[in-house]
N, C-alpha and C positions, 0 to 999 in steps of 0.2 A: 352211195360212194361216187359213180360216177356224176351225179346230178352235182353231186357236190364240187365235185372237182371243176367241170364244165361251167358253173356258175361262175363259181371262182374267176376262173381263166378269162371267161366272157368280162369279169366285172373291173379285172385288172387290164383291159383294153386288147387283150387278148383275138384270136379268130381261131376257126374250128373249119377243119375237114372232115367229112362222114365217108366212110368206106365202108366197102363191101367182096370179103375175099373169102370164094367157094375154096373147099379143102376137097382133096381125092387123091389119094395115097397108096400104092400096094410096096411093102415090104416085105423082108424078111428078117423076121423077131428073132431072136436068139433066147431060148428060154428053155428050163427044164434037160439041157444037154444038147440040144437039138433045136434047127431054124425051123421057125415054123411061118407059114406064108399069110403074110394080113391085111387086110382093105379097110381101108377107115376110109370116113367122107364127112363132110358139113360144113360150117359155114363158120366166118367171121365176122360181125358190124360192131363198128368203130367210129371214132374222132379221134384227129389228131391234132392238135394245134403249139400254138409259140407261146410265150406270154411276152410280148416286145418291153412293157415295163419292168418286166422283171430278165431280161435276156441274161445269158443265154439260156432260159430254161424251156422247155420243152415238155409235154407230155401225150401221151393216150392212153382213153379209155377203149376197151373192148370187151363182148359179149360172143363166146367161142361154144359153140356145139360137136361134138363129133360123136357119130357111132363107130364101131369095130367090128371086123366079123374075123375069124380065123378061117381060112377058106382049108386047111387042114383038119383045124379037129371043129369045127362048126359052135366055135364059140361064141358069144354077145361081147358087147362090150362099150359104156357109153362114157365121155369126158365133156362136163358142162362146167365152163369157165367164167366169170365176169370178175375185170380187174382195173385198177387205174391205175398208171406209171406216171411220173416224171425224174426230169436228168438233166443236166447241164448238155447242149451242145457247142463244143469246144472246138473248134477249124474241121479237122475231120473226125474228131471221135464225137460219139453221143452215148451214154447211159442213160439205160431208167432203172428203177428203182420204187417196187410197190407192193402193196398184198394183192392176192390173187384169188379169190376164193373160189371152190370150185366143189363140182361132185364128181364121184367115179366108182367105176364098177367093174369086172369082168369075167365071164367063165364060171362055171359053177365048180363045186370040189369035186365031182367027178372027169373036170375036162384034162385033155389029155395036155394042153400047152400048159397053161397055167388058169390059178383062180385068184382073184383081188375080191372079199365081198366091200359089198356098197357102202360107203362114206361119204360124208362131208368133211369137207377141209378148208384151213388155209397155204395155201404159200406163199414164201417171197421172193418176188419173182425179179430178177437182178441183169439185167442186159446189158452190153456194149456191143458196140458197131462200129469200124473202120473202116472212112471211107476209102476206095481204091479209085473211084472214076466216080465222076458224079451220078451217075445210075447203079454200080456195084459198092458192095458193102460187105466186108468180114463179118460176120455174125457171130456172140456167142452168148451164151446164158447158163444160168446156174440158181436152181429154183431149190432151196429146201422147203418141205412143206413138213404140215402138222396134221392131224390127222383125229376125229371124234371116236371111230371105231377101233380099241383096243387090238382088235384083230389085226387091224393094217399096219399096226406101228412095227415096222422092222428094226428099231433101234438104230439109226445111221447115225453114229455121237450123239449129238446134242438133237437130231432130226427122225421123224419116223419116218421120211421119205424124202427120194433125193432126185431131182432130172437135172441133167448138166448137157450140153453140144455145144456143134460148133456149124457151122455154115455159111454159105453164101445167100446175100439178100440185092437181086437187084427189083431197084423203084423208078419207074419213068410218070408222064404221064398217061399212057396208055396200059400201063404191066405193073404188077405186082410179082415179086416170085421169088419162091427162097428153098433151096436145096441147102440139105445137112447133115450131119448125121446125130444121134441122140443117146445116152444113157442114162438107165434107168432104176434108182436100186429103191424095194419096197419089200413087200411081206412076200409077196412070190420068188423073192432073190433079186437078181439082175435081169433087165431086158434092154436089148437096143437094137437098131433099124434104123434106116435111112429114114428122115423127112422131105416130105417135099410138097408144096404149098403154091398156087399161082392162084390170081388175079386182078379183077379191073378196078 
């Protein structure tokens, strides 16, 4: 999917950026009646690019890892992503718009926050951005996904899984970095927590 995409882009006169943005996070989850405290960490690598023949369209690819701990109740917890977006960019706004396919997992059914068993999935993963200053950005997204593991399907409508927020994203060339907050509804009920994200 990615190859594909990047081919694409390249072959339509297109150019590509590769990034690289480390993840390290502690929050506090809201889950099960009660906030429970959590550290996630890993990594993002990506490309971004324009497609100038086809303006103003835009996309990226990206390959996201994260693990989870509950520094509470000493749960696991892993989120492995690989996805490809594009969207129109229009004066200051940009959307993307793409599947997202990914695995996750966490906690086993004796833990005390919560438990997700292990799936594969897709989502689609649906973005906008508003810019406010040429380096700041509104941020917001809205991901229903779909889900292999009958266990996880929480029935959200038409969705077995749902993350929606909203944040701030600023990009220079030296910084990456995006503060936000998130919610989360799936098979454990509701979860949400601040995001928060920087790199180079």
């Amino acid at each position: 999917m990615i190859t594909l995409l990047l081919s694409a882009a390249l072959a339509w006169g297109g150019t590509a950026t590769t990034y690289v943005q480390p993840h390290l996070n502690l929050s506090a989850v809201h889950a099960s009646g009660r906030s429970w405290a959590q550290l996630s960490g890993g990594a993002t690598v990506g490309m971004t690019g324009r497609i100038p023949d086809a303006s103003p369209l835009v996309w990226r690819a990206r390959a996201r890892g994260i693990g989870l701990y509950g520094l509470d109740s000493g749960s696991l917890g892993v989120d492995a992503r690989v996805g490809a977006f594009a969207g129109p960019s229009i004066r200051k706004v940009v959307t993307l718009h793409g599947p997202d396919l990914f695995y996750s997992a966490y906690g086993r059914p004796s833990s005390a926050d919560y438990h997700l068993p292990g799936t594969a999935g897709v989502a689609l993963h649906n973005e906008a951005v508003v810019r406010l200053s040429k380096p700041v950005g509104l941020l917001g997204w809205f991901d229903p996904a779909w889900v292999f593991n009958p266990a996880r399907n929480a029935h959200i409508g038409p969705f077995h899984e749902l993350r929606t927020g909203v944040g701030l994203s600023i990009r220079s060339a030296q910084l990456h970095a995006q503060l936000g907050y998130q919610w989360a509804w799936n098979a454990a009920g509701r979860q949400d927590g601040v995001v928060l994200s920087a790199g180079l």
